[in-house]
C-alpha positions as CSV (number, residue, x, y, z in Angstrom):
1,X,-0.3,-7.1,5.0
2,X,2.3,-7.9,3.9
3,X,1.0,-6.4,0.5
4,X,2.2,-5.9,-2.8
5,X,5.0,-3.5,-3.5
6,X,2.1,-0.6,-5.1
7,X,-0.1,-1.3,-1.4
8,X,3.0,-0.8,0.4
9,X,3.8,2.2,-0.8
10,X,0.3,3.2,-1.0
11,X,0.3,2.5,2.8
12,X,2.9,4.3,3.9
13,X,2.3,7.8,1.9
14,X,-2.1,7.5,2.5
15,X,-2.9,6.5,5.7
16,X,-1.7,8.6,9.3
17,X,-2.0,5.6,11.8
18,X,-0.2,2.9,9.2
19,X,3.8,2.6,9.9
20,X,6.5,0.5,8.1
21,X,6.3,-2.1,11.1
22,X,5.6,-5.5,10.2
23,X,2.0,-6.0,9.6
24,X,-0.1,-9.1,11.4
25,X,0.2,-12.1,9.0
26,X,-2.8,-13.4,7.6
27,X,-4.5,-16.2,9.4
28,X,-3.3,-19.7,9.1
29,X,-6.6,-21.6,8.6
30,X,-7.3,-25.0,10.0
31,X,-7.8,-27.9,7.7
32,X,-8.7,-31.5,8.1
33,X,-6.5,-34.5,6.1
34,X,-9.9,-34.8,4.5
35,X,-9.9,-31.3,3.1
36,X,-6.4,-31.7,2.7
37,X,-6.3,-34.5,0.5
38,X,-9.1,-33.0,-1.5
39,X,-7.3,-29.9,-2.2
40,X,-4.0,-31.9,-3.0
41,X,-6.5,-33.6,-5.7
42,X,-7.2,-29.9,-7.2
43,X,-3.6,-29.5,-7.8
44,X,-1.9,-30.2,-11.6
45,X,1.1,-29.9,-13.1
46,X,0.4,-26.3,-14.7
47,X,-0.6,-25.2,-11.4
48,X,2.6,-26.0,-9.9
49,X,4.5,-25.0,-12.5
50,X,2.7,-21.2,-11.9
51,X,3.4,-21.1,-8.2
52,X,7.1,-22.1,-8.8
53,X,7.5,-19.5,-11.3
54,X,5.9,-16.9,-8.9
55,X,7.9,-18.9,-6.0
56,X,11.1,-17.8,-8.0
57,X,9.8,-14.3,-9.1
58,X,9.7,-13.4,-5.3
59,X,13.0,-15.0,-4.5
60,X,14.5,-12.7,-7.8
61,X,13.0,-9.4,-6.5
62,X,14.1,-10.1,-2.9
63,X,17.8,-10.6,-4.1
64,X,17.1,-7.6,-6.9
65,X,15.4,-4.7,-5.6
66,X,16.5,-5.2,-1.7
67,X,18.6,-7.9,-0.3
68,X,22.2,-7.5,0.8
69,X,22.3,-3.2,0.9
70,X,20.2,-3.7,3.8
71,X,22.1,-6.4,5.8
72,X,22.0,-4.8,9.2
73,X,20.3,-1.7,8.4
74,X,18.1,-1.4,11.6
75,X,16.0,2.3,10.9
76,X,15.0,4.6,8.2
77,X,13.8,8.1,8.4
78,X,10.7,8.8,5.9
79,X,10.5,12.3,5.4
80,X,8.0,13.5,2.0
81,X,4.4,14.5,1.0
82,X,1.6,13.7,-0.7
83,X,-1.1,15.4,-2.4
84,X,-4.3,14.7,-4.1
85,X,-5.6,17.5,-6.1
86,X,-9.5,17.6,-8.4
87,X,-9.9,20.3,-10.9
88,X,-12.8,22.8,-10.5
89,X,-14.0,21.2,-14.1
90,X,-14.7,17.8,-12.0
91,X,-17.1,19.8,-9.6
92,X,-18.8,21.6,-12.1
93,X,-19.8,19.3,-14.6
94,X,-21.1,17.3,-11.4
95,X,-23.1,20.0,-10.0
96,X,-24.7,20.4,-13.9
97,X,-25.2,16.8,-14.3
98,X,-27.2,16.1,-11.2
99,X,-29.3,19.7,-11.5
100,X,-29.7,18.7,-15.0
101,X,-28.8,21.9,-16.2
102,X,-30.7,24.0,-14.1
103,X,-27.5,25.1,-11.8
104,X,-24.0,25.9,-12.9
105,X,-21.0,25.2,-10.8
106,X,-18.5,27.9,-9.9
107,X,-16.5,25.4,-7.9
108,X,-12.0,26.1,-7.7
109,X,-11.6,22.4,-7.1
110,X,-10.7,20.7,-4.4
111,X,-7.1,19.2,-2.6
112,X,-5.9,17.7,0.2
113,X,-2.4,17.8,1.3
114,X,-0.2,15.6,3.7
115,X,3.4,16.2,5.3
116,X,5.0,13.0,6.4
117,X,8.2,12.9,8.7
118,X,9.2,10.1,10.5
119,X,11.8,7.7,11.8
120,X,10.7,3.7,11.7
121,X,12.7,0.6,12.9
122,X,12.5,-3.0,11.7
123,X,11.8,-4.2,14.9
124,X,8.0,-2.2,15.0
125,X,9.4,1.3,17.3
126,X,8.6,3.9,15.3
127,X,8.0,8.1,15.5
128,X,6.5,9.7,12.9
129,X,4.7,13.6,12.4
130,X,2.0,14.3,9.9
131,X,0.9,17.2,9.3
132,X,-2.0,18.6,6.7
133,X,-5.6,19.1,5.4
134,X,-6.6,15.6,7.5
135,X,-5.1,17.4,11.1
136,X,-1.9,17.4,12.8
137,X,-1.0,14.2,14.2
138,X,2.4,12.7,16.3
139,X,2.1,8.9,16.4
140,X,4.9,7.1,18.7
141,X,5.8,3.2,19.7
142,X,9.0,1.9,21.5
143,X,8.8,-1.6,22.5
144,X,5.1,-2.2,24.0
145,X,4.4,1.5,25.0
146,X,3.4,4.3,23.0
147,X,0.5,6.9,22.1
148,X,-1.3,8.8,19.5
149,X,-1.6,12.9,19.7
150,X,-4.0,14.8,17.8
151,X,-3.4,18.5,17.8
152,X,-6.4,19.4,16.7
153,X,-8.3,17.8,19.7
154,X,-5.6,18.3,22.1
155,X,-6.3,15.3,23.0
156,X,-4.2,11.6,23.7
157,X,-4.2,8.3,23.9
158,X,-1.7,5.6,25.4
159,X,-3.7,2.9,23.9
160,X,-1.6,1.5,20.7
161,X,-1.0,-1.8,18.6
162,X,2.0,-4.2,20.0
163,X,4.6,-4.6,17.7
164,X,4.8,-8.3,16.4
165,X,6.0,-11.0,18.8
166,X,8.6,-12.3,15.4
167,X,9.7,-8.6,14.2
168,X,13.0,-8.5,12.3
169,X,15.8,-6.8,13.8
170,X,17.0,-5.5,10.0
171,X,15.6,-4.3,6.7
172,X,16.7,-7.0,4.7
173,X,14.5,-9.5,7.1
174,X,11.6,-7.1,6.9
175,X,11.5,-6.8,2.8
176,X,12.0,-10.5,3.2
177,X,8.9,-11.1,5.4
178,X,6.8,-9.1,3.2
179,X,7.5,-11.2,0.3
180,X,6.7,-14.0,2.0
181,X,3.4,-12.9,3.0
182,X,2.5,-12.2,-0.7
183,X,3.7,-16.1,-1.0
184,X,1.8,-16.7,1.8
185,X,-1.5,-15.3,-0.4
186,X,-0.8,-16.2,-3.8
187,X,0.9,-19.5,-3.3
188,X,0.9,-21.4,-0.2
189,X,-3.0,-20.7,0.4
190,X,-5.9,-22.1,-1.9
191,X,-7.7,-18.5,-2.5
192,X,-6.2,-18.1,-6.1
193,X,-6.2,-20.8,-9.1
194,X,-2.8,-20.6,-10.5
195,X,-2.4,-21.4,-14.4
196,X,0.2,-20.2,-17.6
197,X,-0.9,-18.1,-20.2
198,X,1.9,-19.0,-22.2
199,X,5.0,-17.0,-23.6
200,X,6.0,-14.1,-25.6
201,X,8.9,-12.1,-27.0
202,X,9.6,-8.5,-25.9
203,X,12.6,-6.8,-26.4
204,X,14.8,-9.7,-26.8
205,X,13.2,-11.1,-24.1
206,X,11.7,-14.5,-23.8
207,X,8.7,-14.0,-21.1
208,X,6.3,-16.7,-19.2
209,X,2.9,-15.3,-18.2
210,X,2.1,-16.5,-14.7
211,X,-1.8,-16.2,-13.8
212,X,-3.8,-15.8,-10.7
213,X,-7.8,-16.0,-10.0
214,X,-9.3,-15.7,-6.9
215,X,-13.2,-14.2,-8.6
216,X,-14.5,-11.5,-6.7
217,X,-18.3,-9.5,-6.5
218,X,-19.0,-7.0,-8.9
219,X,-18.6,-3.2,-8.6
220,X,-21.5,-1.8,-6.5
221,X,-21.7,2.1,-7.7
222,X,-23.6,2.8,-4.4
223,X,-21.1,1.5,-2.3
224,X,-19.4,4.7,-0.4
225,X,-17.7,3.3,2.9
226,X,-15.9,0.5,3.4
227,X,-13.6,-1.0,6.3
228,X,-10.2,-0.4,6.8
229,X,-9.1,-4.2,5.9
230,X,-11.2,-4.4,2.8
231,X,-9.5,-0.6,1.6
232,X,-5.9,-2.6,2.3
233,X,-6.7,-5.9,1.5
234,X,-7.4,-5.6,-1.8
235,X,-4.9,-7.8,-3.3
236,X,-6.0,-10.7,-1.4
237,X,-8.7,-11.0,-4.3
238,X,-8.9,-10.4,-7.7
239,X,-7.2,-11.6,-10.8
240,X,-3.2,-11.1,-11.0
241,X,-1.0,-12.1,-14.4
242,X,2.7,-11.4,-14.3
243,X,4.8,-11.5,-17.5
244,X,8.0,-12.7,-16.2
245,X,11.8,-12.6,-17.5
246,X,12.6,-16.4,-18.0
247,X,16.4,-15.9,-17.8
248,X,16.5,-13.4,-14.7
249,X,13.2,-14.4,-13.2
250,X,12.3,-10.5,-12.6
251,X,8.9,-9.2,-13.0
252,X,8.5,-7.2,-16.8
253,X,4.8,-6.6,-16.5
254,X,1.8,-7.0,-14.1
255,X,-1.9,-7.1,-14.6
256,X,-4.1,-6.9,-11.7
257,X,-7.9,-6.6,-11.3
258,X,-10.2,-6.6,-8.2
259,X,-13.8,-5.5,-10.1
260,X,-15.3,-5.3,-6.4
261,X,-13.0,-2.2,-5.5
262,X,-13.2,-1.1,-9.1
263,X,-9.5,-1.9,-9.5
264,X,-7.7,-2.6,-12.5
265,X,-4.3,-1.3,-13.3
266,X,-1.2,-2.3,-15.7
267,X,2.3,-2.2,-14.5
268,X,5.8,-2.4,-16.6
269,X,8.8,-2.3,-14.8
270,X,12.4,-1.2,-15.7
271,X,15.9,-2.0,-14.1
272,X,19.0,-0.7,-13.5
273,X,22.5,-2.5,-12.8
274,X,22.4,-5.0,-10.6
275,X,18.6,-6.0,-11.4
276,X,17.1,-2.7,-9.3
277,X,14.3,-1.5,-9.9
278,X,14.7,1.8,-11.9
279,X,11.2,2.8,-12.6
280,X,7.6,1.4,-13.1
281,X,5.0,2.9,-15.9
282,X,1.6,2.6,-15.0
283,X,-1.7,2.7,-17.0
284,X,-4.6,2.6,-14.6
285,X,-8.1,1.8,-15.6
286,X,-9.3,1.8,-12.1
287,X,-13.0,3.5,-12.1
288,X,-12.9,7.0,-11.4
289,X,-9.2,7.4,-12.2
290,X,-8.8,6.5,-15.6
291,X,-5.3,7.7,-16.5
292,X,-1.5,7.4,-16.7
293,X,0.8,6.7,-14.0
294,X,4.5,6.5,-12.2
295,X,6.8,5.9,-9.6
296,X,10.6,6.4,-9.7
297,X,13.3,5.2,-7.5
298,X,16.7,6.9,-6.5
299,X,19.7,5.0,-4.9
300,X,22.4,6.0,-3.4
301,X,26.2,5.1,-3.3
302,X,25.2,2.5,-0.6
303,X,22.9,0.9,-3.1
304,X,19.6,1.8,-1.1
305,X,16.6,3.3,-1.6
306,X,17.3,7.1,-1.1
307,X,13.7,8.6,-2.7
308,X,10.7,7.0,-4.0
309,X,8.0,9.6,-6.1
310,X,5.3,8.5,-7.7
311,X,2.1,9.9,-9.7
312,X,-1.5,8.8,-10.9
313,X,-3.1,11.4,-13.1
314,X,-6.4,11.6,-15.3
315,X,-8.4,14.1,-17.4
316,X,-9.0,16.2,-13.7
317,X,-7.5,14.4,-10.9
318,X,-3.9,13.8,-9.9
319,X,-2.4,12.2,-6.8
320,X,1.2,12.4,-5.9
321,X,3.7,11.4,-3.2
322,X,7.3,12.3,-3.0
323,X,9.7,10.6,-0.1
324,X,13.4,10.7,0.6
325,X,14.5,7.8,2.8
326,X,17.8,7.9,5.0
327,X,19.0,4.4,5.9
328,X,20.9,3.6,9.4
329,X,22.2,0.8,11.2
330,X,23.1,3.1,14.2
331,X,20.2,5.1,15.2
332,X,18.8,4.2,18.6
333,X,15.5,4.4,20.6
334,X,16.4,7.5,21.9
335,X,16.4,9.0,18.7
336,X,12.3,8.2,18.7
337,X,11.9,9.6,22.4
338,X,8.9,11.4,22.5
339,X,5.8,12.6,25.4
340,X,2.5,13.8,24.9
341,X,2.0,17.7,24.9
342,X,1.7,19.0,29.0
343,X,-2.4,19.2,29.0
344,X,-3.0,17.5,26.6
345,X,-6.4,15.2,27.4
346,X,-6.1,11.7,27.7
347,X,-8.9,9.7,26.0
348,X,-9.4,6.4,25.4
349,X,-8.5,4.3,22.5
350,X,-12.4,3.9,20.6
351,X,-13.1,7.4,21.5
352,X,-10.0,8.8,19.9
353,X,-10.2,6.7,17.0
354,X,-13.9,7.9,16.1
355,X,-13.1,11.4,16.1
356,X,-10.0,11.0,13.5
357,X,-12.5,8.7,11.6
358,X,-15.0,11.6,11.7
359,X,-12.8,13.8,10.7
360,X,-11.1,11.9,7.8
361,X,-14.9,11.0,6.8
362,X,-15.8,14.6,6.7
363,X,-12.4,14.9,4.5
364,X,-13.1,12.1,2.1
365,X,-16.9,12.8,1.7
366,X,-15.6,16.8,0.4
367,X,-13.3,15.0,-2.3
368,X,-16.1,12.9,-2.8
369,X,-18.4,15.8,-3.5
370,X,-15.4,17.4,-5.6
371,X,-15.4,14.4,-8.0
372,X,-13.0,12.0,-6.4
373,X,-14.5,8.3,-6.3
374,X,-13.0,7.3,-3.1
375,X,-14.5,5.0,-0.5
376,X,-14.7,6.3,2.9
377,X,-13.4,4.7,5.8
378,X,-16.0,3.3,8.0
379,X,-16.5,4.9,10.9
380,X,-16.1,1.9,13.2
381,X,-12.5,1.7,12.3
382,X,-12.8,-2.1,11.7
């Protein structure tokens, strides 16, 4: 994954298990010079010309939003929360609806609540604490040894991912990666049908519109669980156009839709000195959270990063996150030292997994209830 800047964000605040470490790359598939050659026949001129605009868009953000501040920055301590709250008004006019009248709601609303603290290296070793309405949880890898603690259950297990065999050593190599595995999706691979949409003026600004299409399946209303890899993947599908500054090469505006996951959301984006990103305005039409949105961005003296909060509202709903990030190039592993509880229970990796599933099902299916439309996780954690 490397995803998108919005699913990485999205990753780090929504899901307990999910750290900052670099993500497996997606799958290099093997082709024959007969398929080759046919797909080099697919490719024109306009096509080219939208992947090297994208191609240059990537390089532009890179050298904009992160770059040299983080030349040898090795660690960063996350430490925020995030919320999701529902109106009693959602619940109500539910309960009316499906009783057709016959029963009246005297629901409060619903919310869930999550407290994230944490200290994550380039290089995949991480320690982080969360702590809310989903259960208590300390999740901690150094090298190729590391475990997962529930506090709720009591209960362990020693069984966790390996860090990547390439990590970085440095932030500046990890943003780096990530945009190349977006390049990886929308460029190098043949998933999306690249094309301009032409240009247009905007506040002095001359703009090229950069299009991608890879079609997906329809919305299926019944739909309630999902796996974890269709929840993040996402943007591996769907149909992406980015208005693009033709002088600077920076992002101005993005357009992405995935009608399978009920996705579709607008983006404009606003810079400070030195091309950073300032701020992004979002106006979401994604199905069940109609509504405005967004996400600010602090720096410090250094240049980096030093908080990142965010919000997508609608008439009822509202989900928030709020992070402060602390940037070092001399913390150590022993700063992320960490044990199991003495009696905790050691379990075994499936087993453990299934009951934070069950729980975060349980969770999910209450906002559900409440008036959220939120897939759940599938419960085989796959």
């Amino acid at each position: 994954m490397r995803p998108s800047v919005l699913p990485i964000l999205l990753a780090v605040t929504l899901l307990p298990a999910q750290t900052p470490a670099k993500a497996p790359r997606p799958a290099t598939a093997k082709t024959s010079p007969k398929a080759s050659a046919k797909a080099a026949v697919k490719t024109t001129p306009e096509a080219e010309a939208a992947r090297q605009g994208l191609r240059q868009t990537l390089e532009a953000v890179d050298a904009g939003w992160f770059g040299q501040p983080y030349q040898g920055v090795s660690s960063v301590q996350m430490q925020g929360t995030l919320g999701v709250a529902l109106s009693g008004a959602v619940v109500n006019q539910k309960v009316d609806t499906l009783s057709e009248g016959q029963v009246k709601g005297n629901s409060q609303g619903g919310q869930a609540n999550l407290r994230v603290k944490g200290v994550y290296f380039a290089n995949g070793d991480f320690k982080t604490d969360l702590a809310g309405d989903f259960g208590t949880l300390l999740y901690a890898r150094r090298g190729n040894r590391g475990f997962l603690y529930s506090k709720e259950q009591n209960a362990y297990t020693t069984r966790v991912d390996l860090p990547p065999s390439d990590a970085p050593t440095t932030y500046m190599a990890w943003f780096r990666q990530t945009l190349n595995d977006i390049k990886a999706v929308y460029i190098d691979a043949p998933t999306f049908k690249a094309s301009l949409a032409g240009e247009e003026t905007s506040g002095g600004r001359t703009l090229q519109r950069l299009v991608f299409n890879a079609p997906t399946q329809g919305w299926d209303a019944k739909k309630r669980e999902q796996s974890l890899a269709q929840s993040l993947g996402f943007w591996k599908r769907g149909k992406l156009e980015v208005a693009v500054d033709k002088a600077t090469k920076q992002p101005q505006r993005l357009d992405f839709r995935n009608d399978e996951q009920g996705i579709h959301t607008r983006m404009e984006f606003s810079y400070g000195e030195g091309g950073k990103l300032q701020s992004v305005n979002v106006a979401n039409s994604s199905r069940g959270f109609e509504g405005p949105g967004w996400l600010r961005i602090g720096y410090g003296g250094d240049g980096r990063m030093s908080s990142v909060a965010g919000e997508l509202a609608s008439q009822d709903k509202k989900v928030s996150f709020a992070m402060d990030l602390a940037w070092s190039r001399t913390r150590t592993a022993a700063d992320i030292a960490a044990i199991p509880p003495a009696g905790a229970t050691k379990r075994g990796r499936e087993e453990m997994e299934t009951q934070l599933l069950v729980g975060l099902a349980g969770k999910l299916f209450d906002l559900q209830r409440a008036g959220l439309n939120l897939r759940s996780v599938a419960i085989s954690g796959k």
